[in-house]
C-alpha positions as CSV (number, residue, x, y, z in Angstrom):
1,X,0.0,0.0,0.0
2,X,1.5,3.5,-1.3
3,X,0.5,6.7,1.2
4,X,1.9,10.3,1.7
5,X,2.7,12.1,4.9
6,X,4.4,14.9,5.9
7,X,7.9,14.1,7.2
8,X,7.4,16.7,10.2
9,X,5.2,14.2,11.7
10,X,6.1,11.3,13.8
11,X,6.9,8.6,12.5
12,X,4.6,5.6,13.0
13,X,4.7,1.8,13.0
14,X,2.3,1.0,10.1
15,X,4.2,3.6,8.1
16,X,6.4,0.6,7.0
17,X,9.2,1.6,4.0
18,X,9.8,5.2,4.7
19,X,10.5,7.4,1.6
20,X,11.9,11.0,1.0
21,X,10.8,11.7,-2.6
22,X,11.8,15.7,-1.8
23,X,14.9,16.8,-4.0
24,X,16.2,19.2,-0.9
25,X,16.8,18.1,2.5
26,X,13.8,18.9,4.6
27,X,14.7,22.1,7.1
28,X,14.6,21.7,10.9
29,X,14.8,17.5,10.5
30,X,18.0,16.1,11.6
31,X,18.3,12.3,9.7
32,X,17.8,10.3,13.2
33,X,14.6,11.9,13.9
34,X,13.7,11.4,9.5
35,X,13.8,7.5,10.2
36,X,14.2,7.0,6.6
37,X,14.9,4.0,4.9
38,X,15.6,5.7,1.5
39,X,16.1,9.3,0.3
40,X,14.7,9.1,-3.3
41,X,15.8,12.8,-4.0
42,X,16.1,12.1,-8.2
43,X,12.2,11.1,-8.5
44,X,11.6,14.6,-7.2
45,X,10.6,17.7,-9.9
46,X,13.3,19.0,-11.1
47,X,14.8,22.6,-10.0
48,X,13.4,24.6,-12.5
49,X,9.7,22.7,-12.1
50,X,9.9,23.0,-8.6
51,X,11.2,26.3,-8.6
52,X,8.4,27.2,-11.2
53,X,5.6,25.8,-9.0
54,X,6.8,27.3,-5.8
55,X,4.2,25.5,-4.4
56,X,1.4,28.1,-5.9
57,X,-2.2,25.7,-6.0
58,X,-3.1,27.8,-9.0
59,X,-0.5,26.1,-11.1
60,X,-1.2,22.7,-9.5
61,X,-2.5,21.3,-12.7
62,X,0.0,22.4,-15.0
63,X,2.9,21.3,-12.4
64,X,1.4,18.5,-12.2
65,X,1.1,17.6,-15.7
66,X,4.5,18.4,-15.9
67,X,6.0,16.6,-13.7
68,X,4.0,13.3,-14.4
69,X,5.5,13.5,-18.4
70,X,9.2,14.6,-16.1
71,X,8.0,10.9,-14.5
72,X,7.4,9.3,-17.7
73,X,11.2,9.3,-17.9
74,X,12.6,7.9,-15.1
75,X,11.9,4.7,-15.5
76,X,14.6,3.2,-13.2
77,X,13.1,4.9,-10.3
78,X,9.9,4.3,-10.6
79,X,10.7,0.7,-11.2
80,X,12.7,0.8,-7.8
81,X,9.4,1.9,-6.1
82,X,7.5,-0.8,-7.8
83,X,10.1,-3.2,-6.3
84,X,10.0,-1.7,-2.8
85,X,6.4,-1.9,-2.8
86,X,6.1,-5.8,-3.5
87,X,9.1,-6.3,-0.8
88,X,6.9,-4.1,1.9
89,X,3.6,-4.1,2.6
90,X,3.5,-0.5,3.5
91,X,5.3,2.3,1.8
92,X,5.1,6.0,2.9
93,X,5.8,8.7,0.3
94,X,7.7,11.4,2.8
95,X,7.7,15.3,1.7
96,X,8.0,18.5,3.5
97,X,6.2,21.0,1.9
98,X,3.2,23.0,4.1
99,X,0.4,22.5,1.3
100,X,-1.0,18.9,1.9
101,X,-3.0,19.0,-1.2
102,X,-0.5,20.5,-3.5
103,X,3.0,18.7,-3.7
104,X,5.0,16.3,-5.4
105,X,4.2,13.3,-3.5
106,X,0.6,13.8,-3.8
107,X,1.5,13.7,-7.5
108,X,3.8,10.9,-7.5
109,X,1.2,9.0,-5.9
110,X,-1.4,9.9,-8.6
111,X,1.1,8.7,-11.4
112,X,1.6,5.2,-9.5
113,X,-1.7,4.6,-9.2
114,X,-2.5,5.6,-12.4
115,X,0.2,3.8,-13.7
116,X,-0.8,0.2,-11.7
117,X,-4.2,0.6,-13.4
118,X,-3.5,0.9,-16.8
């Protein structure tokens, strides 16, 4: 099962595989209190998306569009989350940005689901 959370909240058991997909260490968080099991920093937007975006919810759907065709081509990574998710039962998309409703993980997540249906 994939899910999203902020990575300033605690950490919990049924979390399972913990995963950064930020590209920019997350401010304040020092890497004991993360609990990470893997920093996925390349899957993130790149800097000039992400800088772009600046996390404004009125380009939400061009970002995201943007980022899922930035997605379409890194295959390897998105294969490596495919992997981790039939090794765990529970993976947990980390990300540190305020907006829960408009981030990269939330549309990471969209493109694997999306992407396991079709």
């Amino acid at each position: 099962m994939l899910k999203i959370k902020r990575i300033y909240d605690s950490p919990e058991k049924n979390d399972g595989f913990r995963v950064l997909v930020d590209r920019i260490w997350p401010r304040g968080i020092s890497k004991e209190r993360a609990h990470l099991d893997l920093w996925l920093k390349e899957i993130a937007p790149s800097d000039s998306l992400r800088k772009w975006f600046a996390h404004d919810p009125k380009r939400w759907s061009e970002f995201a569009a943007k980022y899922h065709k930035e997605l379409t081509g890194k295959k390897d990574l998105l294969r490596q989350l495919k992997t981790l998710e039939a090794e765990n039962s529970n993976i947990t998309l980390l990300y540190s940005a305020h907006d829960q409703l408009h981030n990269q993980a939330v549309a990471l997540l969209r493109f694997l689901k999306s992407a396991r249906a079709r």
